[in-house]
N, C-alpha and C positions, 0 to 999 in steps of 0.2 A: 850805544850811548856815548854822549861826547865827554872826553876828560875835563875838566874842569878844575884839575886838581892846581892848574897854574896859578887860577884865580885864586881860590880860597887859601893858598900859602902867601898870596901877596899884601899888601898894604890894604887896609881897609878901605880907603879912600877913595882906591882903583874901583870897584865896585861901586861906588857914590858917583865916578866920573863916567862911568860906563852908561849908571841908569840915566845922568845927564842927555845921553848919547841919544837913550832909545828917547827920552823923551820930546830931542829936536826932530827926531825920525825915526822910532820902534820899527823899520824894517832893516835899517844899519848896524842890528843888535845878533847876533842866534839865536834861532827859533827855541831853545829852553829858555834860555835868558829874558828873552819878550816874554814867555810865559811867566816866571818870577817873576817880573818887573810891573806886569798886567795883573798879578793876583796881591799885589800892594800900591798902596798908594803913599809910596816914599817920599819924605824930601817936598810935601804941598807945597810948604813956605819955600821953598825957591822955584815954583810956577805959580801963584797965584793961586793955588787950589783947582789949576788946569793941568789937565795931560793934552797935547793937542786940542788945545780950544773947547774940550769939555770938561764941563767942571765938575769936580771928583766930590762924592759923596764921601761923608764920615773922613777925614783926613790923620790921618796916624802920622806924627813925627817922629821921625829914626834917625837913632843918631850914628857916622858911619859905621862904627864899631859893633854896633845891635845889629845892621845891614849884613852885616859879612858874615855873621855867625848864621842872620837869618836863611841867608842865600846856603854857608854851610848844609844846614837842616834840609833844605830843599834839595840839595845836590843827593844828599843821604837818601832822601826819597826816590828822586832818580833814579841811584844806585841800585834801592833793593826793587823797583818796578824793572829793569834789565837787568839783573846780573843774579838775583834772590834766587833765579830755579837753579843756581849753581849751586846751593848749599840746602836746598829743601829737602826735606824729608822725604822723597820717593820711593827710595829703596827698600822694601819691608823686609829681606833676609839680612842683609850687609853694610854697612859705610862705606856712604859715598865717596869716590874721591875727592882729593885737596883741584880745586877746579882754580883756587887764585881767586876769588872773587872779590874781597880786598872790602867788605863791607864794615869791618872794624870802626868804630868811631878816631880813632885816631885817622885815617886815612882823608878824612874829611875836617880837622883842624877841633876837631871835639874830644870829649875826654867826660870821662864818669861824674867829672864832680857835675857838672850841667844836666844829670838826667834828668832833676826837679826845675830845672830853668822851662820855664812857660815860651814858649816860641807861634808867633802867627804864621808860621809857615803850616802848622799842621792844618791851615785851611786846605791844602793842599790833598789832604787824604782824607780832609771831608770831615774833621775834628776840631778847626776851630782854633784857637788856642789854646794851646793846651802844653803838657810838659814833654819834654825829649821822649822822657820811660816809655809814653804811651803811646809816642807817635811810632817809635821802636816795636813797641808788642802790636801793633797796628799791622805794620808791614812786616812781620814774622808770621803774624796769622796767614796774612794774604799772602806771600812770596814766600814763604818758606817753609811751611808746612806742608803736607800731604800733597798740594797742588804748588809744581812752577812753572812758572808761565812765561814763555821765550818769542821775544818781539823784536829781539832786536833789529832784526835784518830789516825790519818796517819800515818805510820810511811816507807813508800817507797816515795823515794826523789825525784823519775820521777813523780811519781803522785802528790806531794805537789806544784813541780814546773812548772808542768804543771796550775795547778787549781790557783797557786801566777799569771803566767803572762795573766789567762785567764781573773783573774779580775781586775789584774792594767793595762790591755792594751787591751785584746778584749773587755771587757765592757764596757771600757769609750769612745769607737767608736762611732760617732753619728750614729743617726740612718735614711737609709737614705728616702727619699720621699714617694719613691714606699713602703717602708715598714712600713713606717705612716700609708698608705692609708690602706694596710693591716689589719693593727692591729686595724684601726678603722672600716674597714666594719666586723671584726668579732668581736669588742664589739657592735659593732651595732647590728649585728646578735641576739648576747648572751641575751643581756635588748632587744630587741625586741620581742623574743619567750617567755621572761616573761611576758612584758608587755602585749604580745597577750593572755596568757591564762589566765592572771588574770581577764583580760578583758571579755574573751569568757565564762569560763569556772568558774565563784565566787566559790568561798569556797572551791573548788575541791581539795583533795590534790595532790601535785605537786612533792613536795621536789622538791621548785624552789633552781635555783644557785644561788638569787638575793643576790648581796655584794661579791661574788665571781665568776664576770662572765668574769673576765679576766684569769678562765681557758680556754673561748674559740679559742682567740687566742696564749695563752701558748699551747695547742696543738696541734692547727695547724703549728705553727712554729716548736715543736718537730718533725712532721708529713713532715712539710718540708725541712729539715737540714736532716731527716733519709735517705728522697728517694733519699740525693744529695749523702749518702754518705753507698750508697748498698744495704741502706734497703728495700724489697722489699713487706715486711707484717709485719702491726701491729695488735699485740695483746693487746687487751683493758683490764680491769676487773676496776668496781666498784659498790660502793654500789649506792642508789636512787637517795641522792641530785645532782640534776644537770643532771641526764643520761638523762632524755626527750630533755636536752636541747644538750648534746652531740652528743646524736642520727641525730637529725637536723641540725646543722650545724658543726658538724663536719664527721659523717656518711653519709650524705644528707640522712635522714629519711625522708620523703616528711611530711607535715603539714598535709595533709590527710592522711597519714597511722597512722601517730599519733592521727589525732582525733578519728578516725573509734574506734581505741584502750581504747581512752577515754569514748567515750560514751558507753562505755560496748560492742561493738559490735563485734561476729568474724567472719572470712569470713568462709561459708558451705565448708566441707570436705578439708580443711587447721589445721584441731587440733586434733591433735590422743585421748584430754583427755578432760580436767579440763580447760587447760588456765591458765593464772597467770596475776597478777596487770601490769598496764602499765609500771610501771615501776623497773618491774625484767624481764622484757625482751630481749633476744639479737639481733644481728643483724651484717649480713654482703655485705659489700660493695667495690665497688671499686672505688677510685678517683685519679685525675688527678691535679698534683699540680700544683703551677704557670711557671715552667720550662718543663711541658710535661712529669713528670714522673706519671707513674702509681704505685698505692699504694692500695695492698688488707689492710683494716680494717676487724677488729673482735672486734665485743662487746659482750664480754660472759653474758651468761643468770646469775640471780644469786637471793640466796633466802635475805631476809631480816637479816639473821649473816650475819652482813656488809663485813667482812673482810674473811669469809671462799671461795667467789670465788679465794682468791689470790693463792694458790695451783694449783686448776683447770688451771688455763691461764698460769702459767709455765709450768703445763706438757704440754698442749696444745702447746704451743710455740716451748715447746723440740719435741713434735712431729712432728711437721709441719717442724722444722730444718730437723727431719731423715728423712720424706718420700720426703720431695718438695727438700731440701735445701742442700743435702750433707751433715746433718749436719755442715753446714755455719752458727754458731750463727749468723754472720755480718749480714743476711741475714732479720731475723726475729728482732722483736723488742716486750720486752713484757711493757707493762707497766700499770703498778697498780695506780689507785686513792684511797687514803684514805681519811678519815675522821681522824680527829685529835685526836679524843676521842675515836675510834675504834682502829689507831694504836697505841696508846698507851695502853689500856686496854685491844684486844682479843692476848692472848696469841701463836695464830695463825703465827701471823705477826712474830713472834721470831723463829718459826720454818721454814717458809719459808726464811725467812735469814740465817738464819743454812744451808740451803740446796744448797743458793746460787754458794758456791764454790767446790760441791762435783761432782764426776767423774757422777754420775749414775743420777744427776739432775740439774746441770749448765744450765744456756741458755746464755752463755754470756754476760749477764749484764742483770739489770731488772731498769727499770726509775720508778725511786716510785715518784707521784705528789700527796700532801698532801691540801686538801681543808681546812683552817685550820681559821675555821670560829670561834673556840675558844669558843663553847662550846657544848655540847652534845645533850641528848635530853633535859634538863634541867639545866645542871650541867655545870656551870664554874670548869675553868681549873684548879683553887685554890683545887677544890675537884678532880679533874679526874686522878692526875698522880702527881710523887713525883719531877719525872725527869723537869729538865728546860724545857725541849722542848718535844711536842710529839715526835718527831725523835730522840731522846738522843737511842733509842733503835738500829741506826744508825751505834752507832761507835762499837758493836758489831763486827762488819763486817770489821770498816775499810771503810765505806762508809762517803764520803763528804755529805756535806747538805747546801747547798742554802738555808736560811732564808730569803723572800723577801717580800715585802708590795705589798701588792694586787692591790689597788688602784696607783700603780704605775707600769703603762703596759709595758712599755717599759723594767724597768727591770726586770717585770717577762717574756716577750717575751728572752732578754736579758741570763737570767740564765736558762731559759728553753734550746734556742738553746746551749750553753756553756755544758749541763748535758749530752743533745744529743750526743755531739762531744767527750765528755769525757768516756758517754761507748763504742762509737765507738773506743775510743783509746784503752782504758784498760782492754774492758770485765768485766766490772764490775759492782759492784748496785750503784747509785747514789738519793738522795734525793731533791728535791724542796720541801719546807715548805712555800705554799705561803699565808702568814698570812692574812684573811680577817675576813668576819661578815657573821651575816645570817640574812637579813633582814626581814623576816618572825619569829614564831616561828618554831619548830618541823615541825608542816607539816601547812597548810596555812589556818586550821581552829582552830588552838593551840594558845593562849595568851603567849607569852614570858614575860611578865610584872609581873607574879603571882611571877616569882624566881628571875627576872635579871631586875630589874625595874631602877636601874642606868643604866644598857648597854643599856637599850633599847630604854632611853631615849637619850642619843648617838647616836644610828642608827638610829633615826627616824630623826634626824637634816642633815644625811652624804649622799652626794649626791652620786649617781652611779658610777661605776668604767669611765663608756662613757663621763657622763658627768665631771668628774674631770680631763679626758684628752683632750678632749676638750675645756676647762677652759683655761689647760695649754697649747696648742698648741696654745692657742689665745693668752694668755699674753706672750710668750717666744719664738714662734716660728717667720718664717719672713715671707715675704707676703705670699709666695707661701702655706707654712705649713696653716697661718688664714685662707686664702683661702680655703683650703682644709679641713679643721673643717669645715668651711660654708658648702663646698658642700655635705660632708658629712651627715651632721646634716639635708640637707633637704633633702635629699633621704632614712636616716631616719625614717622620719615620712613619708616619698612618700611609701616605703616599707611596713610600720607596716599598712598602710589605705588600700595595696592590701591584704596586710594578710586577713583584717579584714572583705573584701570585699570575702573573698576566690579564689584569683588569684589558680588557679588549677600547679599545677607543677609536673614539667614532673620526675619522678625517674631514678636515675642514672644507666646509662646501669652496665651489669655485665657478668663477663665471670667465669664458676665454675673453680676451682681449680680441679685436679686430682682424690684428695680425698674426695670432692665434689662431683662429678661424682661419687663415687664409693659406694658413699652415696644415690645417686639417684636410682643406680639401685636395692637398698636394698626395702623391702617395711614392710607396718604392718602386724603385726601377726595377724593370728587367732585362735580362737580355735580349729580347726579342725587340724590345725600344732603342736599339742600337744598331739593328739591321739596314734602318733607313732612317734619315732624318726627316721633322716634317717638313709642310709646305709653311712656309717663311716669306714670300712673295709681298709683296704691294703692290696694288696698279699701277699703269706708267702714268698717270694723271696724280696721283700722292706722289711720284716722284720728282716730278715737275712741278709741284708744288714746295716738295722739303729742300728741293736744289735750289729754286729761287729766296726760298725762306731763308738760307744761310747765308746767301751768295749778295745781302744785303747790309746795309747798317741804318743809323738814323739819323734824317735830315743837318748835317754841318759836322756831323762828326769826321774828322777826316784820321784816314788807317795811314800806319806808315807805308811809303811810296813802294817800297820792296814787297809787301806783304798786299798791299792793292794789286799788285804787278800780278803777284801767284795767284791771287783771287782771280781772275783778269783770265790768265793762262787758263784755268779749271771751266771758267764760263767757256772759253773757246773751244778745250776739250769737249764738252756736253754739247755744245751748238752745231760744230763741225762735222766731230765723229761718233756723237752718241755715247762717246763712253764716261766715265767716271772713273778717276784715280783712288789711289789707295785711302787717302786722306779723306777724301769726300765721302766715299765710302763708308768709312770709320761714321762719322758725322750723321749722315742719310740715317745710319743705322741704329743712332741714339735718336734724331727725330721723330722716328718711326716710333718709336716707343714712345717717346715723349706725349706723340699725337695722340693716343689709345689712352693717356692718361697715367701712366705711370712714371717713376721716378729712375733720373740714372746718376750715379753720384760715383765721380773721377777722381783717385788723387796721387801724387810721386811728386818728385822733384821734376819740375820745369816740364808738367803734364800740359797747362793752357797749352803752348805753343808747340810741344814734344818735345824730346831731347835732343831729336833730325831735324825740329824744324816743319814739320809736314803737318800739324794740327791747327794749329791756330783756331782752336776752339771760343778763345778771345779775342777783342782785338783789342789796340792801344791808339788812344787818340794820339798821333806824333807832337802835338800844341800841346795839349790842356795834362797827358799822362792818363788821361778817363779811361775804364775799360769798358765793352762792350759784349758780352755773353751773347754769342751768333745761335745759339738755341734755344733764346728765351723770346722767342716770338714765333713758333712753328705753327701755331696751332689758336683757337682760340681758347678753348678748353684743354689747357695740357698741362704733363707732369713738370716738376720739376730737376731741373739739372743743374745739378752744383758739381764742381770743376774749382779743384784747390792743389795751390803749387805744396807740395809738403815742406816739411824740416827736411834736414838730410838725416834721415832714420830709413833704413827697413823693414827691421824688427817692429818696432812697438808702433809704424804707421799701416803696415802690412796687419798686425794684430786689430787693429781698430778696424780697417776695413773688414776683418771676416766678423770683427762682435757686431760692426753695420748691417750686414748682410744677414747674419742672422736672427736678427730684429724682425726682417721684413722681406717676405719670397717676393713681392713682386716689385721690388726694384733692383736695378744691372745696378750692380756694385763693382769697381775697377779699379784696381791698382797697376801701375806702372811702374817695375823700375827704369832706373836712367839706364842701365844695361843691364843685362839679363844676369851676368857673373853677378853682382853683387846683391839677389836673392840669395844669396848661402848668407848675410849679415840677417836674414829674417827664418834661418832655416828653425829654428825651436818652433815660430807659428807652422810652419807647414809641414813638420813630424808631428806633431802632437796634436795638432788642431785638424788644419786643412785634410792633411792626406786619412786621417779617420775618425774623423768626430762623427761620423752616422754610423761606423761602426760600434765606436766603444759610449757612446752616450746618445744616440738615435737622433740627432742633428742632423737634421741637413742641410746645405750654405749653399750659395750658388756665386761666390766670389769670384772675379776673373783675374787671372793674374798673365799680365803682358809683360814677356821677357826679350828684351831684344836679343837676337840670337844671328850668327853669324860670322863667318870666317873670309875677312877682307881686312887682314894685316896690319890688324889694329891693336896685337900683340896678346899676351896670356890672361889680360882683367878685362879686356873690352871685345871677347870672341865669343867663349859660351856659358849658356846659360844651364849650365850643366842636364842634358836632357836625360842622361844615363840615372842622373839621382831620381829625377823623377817618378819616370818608367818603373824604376825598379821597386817604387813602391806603390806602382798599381796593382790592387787586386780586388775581386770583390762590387767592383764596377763604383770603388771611389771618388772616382774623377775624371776629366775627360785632357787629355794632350793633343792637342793640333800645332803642325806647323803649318800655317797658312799661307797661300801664295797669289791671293787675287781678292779683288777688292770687293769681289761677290761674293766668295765665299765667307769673307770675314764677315760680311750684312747679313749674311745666312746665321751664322754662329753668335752672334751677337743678339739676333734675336729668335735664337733657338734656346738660349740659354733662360728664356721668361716664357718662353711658349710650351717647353715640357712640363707634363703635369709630374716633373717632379724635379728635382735640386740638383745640381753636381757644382764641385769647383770646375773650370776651365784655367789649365794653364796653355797659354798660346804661347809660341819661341815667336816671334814678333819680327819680322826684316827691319833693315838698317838703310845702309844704302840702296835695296832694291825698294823701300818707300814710293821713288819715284823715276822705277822700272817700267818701261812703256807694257809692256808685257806684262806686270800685275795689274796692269788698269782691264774694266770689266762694259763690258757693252751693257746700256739700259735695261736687254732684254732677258739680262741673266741676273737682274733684280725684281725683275715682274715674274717668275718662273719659278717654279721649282721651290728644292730647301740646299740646303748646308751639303756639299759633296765630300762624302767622307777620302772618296779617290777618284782622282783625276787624269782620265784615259789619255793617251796622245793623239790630239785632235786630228794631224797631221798624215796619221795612215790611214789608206785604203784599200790597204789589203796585208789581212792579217795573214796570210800564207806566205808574204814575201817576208816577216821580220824574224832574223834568225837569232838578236839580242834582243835582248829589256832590259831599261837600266829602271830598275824603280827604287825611287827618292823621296826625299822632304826636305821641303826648305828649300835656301837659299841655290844651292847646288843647281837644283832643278836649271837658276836662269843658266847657269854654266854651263853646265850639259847642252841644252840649249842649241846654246853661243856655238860651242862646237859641231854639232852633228848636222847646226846648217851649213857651217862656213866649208864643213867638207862633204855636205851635200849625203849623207847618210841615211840611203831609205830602206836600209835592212836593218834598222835602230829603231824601236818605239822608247819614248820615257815616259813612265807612269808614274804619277805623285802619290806620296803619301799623305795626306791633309789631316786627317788622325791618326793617331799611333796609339791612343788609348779610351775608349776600349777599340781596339782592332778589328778593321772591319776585314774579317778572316773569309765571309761567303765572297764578299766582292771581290777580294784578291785572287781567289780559287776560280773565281769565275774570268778575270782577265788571266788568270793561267792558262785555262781552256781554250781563248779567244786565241793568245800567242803559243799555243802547247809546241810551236817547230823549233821553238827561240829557246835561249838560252839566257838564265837568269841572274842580273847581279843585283846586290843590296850596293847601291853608289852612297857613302856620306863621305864629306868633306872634315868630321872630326874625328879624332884616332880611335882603333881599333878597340880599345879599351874603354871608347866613351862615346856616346851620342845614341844612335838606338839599335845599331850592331848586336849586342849580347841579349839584348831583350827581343829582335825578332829571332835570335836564335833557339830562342827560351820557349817563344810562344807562335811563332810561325814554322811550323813543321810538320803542314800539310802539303807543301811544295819544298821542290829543291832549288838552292839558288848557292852563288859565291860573293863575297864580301870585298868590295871596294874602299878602301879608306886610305888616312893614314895612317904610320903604325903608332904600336901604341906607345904611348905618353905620361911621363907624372904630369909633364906643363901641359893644358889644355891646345897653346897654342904657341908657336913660334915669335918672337919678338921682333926680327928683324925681316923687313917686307919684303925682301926680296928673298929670304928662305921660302917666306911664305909662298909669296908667286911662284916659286919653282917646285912643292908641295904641290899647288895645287894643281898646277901643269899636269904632272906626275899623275895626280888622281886621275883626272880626263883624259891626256893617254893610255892611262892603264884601263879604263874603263871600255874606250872604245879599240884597245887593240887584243884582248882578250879573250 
């Protein structure tokens, strides 16, 4: 809000010369000031009874004196509609801080004796004329009470006045009977799933919601406000506290699938893996609200980084938009719970708000609900964050925030449904900060007393959110309301004694979704699915068609001269020599798919064009800046392909694409980084998520992840893409690792990745400068043929009696080796590729062992001995003998200055071949 305090301490006159001002031209005024000035009709007799040539109804004359005080009054309004959540009530254990909010009537040129003075400003809050007092208790009800409402950061006037009349006049609605009753059987609900397990289950940890169990009718009123107003699936994501109890009554989790889960137990042949804690588990369901609408729920799985599912469930969200919904955000609803001490501290939460308003990962609004128990695992909020509020991270966005007191249900039922209705307007993120307690510590065998022994002796005096409404529906409400606490309150404990009794309950029916289905017909892998890959091939007739498809644009559009040029270069490759470069390759291999009908969606930093330069998946009109998507005309009937430059994130754009992918098995989902090294900025997704969500939560994903990889003296951030971290967390047959080196085999793997009847991530180490290696380009007829070559023999010998080495490699190396064993003419040398490294294809290597059994074997890598995939073939290939080529080993990946480099790598390729 703008100060204005200059005005209302000066002359009253200034004010009188000012509204002069707006009225030779109300746009030369401040947008508050033109509102004043427009919500009176000051000063008629010096315009004729015209504002701008229309003539003003009812004419009021003000004398300036009356003006300034009026403007006063208004400015006070102002104040408490911005600045009011700074002093409101939120907080149900403690006193709030001194926040400065300066809303005193002296600050505004006012003073006590004028409470009784009648003022038209209160037209302003929709009061009319009326006196100071009231216009006072007006905005104390609405700004400072139980709900505050924080806009500042706003600065579009539809949406400030939208969110002004949603709390001076939808919130002060009573609330009516039926939605009492409501809100009390789901705090009933909420303290009774605690109460039962504290009960059943002692010491157990829980991450109870107890002191914040009035999220569980704040959700379900989200839940119900969504299905009245199109939505037809929510997406859930949060961390532990409280999901057991989510699960239950807002999922309808049955009490038995939760205990079964408790007691450690899981059902035979329901777990591809490992399993995970009760409560990082997801879950999906359908229910039926109080008006007959059906509502699919998703509760995404999620590891203990509190806050790294919120990526996953937007892309999820944005998926489920493209394949179910038309991409209908209205459609889809995502909405994130956080923790207080999580959104404010993981740095996570600021990139998925970055991401919120971008083309290539909007979902139309995302409802953030904050559990905002007010302290950590330990740690008071004094220590946790600098900002007033955990949500301050908020106005980043331009996103409103509902500060509300927990212990007061109605208005968080209240600003829950308002948040609702608000993204439904605007498409956009909205926050609820519903202030409560954790009436436990940490988890429910932790002492809170050892750090917080003042708050804790606070919460152990503060009764439940159920019972403090109940309380008040007894003292405030009328017969019917007491009444209905009564009956409530004994059904109740009638409910919590069948719990306890184990009344058996029936699970709520369900009906799969699409891609659901599409999901069922997928199954586990085995290992016998990994001996060969399938047949992947297209006719040379589709390929003759998808090469010309690309290799075009549309009538006047003209590409820039450079990028025609390379275009140009590729056609002459294909017409000449029949072959196809790495790039086109790439390309061919998303058309392919495209043309079958299914969908492939790309995203990194500077993916259109690649970070080498070698995609050019778009083009750019050089005149007009148009773009032109070279894969949106392949076919007549095809999928689609969306291709988005990202934010600079890893983390939380890498997150989105695996919650993409896991939406929907039959679309190639793909991320790029700009280099392979700065995957370790997204490493929490690929520990926790990628490398075993099939194991600990029966997911399966087929995400690709392209890591540019390589050692060409581009120094320690820009060489690798750490293959060693990978590797070392394969097992289980998680995921697949190739280092690719020809532009057929990547067309094989690319669309090997949608052709198994079943899921894996792919991470590829990706080339750099061999991009446009004459030598990774692939002849026609080894994309009409065949599938995906796990290893790639050396075409070169004819006679496997003469070779008395094998240097067998992966990656880049390969062209070096190469380079060498021609230039010195080496025909007692074969070099065998490694093209997968995971799962290792162990028969085929045994089987060129046998081929070369006179030879002598090295593992050749170009990264240090400590790193690349050295320690992991020694782990898991020791069915043959072989000696290790590298460099040694390293804390730095890679040497910074290029001429160490160069003499490194010398060093490898004579040691290799003199050995």
């Amino acid at each position: 809000m703008k100060d204005f305090s200059f005005i209302t301490s000066s002359h009253p006159a200034y004010i009188e010369n000012l509204y002069k001002d707006f009225v030779k031209n109300p746009d030369s005024v401040d947008t508050d000031l033109r509102k004043f000035f427009e919500g009176f009709d000051f000063a008629i007799s010096n315009t004729n009874g015209k504002v701008n040539g229309t003539q003003v109804v009812a004419p009021i004359p003000v004398e300036s004196v009356q003006l300034d005080k009026e403007f006063a009054v208004y400015q006070l309004i102002l104040a408490y509609r911005m600045k009011g959540h700074l002093i409101a009530k939120t907080n149900p254990i403690r006193e709030r801080k001194d926040r400065h909010a300066h809303l005193d009537l002296k600050y505004f040129g006012l003073d006590e004796r004028e409470l009784d003075t009648e003022f038209y400003a209160g037209k302003f809050v929709g009061l009319g004329k009326t006196s100071l007092k009231k216009i006072i208790e007006h905005l104390k009800t609405c700004y400072t009470a139980s709900l505050g409402t924080e806009i500042t950061s706003l600065n579009d006037s539809k949406k400030i006045d939208w969110l002004i009349d949603a709390v001076e006049n939808k919130m002060q609605q009573p609330v009516p009977i039926e939605q009492k009753r409501k809100i009390l059987q789901k705090l009933n609900e909420g303290v009774m799933f605690e109460k039962f397990l504290h009960t059943k289950y002692v010491g157990q940890k829980r991450f109870s919601l107890e002191g914040g169990e009035s999220t569980i009718p704040a959700l379900d009123a989200i839940i119900s406000v969504a299905s009245e107003n199109n939505v037809q699936e929510v997406v859930i994501g949060m961390a532990h506290r409280g999901r057991l109890n989510v699960l239950a009554n807002i999922l309808g989790k049955t009490y038995e699938q939760i205990f079964t889960e408790f007691e450690g137990n899981s059902i035979p042949d329901t777990t591809m893996g490992s399993g995970d804690v009760k409560y990082h588990m997801g879950y999906s369901s359908e229910i039926e609200t109080a008006t007959g609408k059906k509502v699919h729920l998703k509760l995404a799985p999620n590891p203990s980084h509190l806050e790294a599912v919120d990526p996953v469930v937007i892309g999820f969200a944005r998926s489920k938009a493209d394949v179910i919904y038309n991409s209908n955000y209205d459609e889809i609803l995502p909405v994130l719970i956080h923790g207080d001490s999580s959104l404010a501290g993981q740095g996570i939460v600021y990139e998925v708000l970055q991401m919120s308003g971008l083309q290539g990962y909007s979902t139309g609004g995302t409802l953030h609900f904050v559990i905002n128990n007010q302290i950590g695992f330990t740690t008071d909020f004094d220590d946790a964050r600098t900002s007033d509020y955990c949500t301050s991270i908020a106005a980043m966005i331009q996103a409103p925030v509902f500060h509300v007191n927990g212990d007061d249900v109605e208005a968080v039922v209240k600003a829950s449904q308002l948040a609702m209705l608000y993204r439904q307007e605007f498409n956009s993120d909205i926050f609820i900060d519903m202030v409560c307690y954790r009436r436990h510590g940490h988890n429910e065998g932790d002492d809170p007393k050892f750090t917080q022994p003042g708050l804790y002796a606070l919460i152990e005096k503060q009764p439940n959110p159920r019972e403090v409404y109940v309380k008040w529906l007894m003292m405030h409400g009328d017969d019917a309301t007491a009444e209905l606490a009564k009956e409530m309150e004994k059904k109740y404990w009638s409910d919590l004694q069948e719990r306890l009794d184990e009344i058996k309950q029936n699970p709520l029916p369900y009906h799969y979704q699409t891609p659901e289905l599409w999901w069922q017909n997928l199954r586990k892998a085995t290992p016998e699915d990994f001996d060969a890959s399938p047949i992947t091939a297209i006719s040379k007739s589709e390929v003759e068609k998808l090469f010309k498809a690309i290799m075009k644009w549309p009538e006047g559009f003209k590409p820039l001269r450079k990028v025609e040029k390379i275009l140009q270069d590729k056609v002459k490759l294909y017409e000449v020599e029949g072959k196809l470069d790495w790039a086109t390759g790439e390309l061919i291999s998303y058309a392919s798919i495209l043309q079958e009908g299914r969908d492939v969606r790309m995203s990194g930093q500077d993916v259109k064009r690649g970070t080498f330069s070698h995609r050019h998946a778009t083009l750019r009109d050089e005149n007009t800046d148009e773009n032109y998507n070279r894969l949106s005309n392949v076919a007549d009937k095809q999928g689609h392909f969306r291709i988005y430059n990202s934010l600079l994130s890893e983390y939380a754009v890498l997150g989105f694409e695996y919650g993409y992918s896991m939406a929907n098995p039959n679309s190639l989902v793909i991320w790029e980084a700009q280099f392979g090294d700065f995957a370790n900025g997204a490493q929490t997704i690929i520990d926790q998520f990628i490398s075993c969500s099939e194991q600990k939560w029966r997911r399966m994903n087929g995400v690709v992840l392209l890591l540019p990889h390589g050692y060409e003296g581009q120094g320690p951030e820009h060489s690798s893409a750490r293959m060693e971290r990978f590797l070392q967390m394969c097992a289980e047959l998680n995921m697949v690792v190739t280092n690719i080196t020809t532009a057929a085999n990547l067309f094989h793997c690319f669309r090997r990745q949608i052709t198994w009847p079943f899921r894996k991530p792919l991470v590829n180490f990706s080339p750099k400068a061999n991009l446009r290696h004459p030598k990774s380009y692939s002849a026609i007829e080894e994309f009409t043929s065949g599938g995906f070559k796990e290893t790639l023999d050396d075409a070169s010998v004819t006679d496997a009696n003469s070779i008395t080495k094998v240097l067998f490699c992966s990656g880049k190396i390969y062209f070096d080796l190469l380079e060498k064993k021609e230039k010195d003419n080496r025909k007692d040398v074969a070099i065998i590729r490694l093209e997968q490294l995971y799962p290792l294809p162990v028969k085929q290597i045994e089987k060129l062992y046998q081929k070369y059994s006179k030879a002598i074997w090295y593992w050749t890598q170009e990264e240090p001995l400590n790193m690349g995939a050295a320690s992991f073939l020694r782990m898991n290939l020791t069915s043959i003998n072989y000696g290790v080529v590298s460099r040694p080993s390293s804390a730095a990946t890679a040497s910074g200055f290029s001429k160490v480099h160069a003499k490194e790598q010398e060093g490898i390729l004579e040691t290799a071949f003199s050995l």
